[in-house]
C-alpha positions as CSV (number, residue, x, y, z in Angstrom):
1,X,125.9,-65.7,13.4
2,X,126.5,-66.9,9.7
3,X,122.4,-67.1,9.1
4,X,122.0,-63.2,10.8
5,X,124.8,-62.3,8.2
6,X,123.3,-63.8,5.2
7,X,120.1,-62.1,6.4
8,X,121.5,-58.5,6.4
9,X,123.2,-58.9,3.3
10,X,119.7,-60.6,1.9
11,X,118.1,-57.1,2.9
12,X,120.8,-55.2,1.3
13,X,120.2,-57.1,-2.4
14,X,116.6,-56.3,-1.8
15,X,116.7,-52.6,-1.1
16,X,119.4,-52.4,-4.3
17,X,117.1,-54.6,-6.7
18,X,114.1,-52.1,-5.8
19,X,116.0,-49.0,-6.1
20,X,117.3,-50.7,-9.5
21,X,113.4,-51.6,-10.5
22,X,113.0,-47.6,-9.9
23,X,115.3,-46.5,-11.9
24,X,114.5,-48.6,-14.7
25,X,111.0,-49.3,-14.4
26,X,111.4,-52.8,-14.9
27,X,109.3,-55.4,-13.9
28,X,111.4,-58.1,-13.7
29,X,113.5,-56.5,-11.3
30,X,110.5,-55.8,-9.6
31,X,109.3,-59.4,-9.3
32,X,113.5,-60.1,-8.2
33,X,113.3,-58.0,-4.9
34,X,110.0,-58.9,-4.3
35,X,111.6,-62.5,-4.5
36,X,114.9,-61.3,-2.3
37,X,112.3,-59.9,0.1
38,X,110.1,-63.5,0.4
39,X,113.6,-65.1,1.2
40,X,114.5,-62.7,3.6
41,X,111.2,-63.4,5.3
42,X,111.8,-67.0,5.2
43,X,115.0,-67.1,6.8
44,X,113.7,-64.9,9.4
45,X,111.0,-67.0,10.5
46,X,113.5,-70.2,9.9
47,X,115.5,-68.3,12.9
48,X,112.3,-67.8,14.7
49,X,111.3,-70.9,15.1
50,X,114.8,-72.9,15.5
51,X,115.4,-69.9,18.9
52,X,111.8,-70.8,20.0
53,X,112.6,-74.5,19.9
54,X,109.6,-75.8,17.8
């Protein structure tokens, strides 16, 4: 439950880091939610493979 928690609030830095890097046209805050976004992904298939049981 803690790791499906950390996820959603992992998506909800992401989608406020690229609204930021809108607003301010800035590319380092476009390379941080791309980065939030890559760890998101990681953790999901971290989860995906524990479930599966491989």
């Amino acid at each position: 439950m803690t790791v499906i928690i950390a996820f959603l609030a992992n998506i909800l830095v992401a989608i406020a880091k690229t609204v930021a890097a809108v607003i301010t046209s800035s590319a380092s805050m476009v390379a941080e939610a791309a980065h939030s976004v890559a760890v998101g992904v990681a953790v999901a298939v971290a989860v995906a493979v524990a479930v599966g049981g491989r």
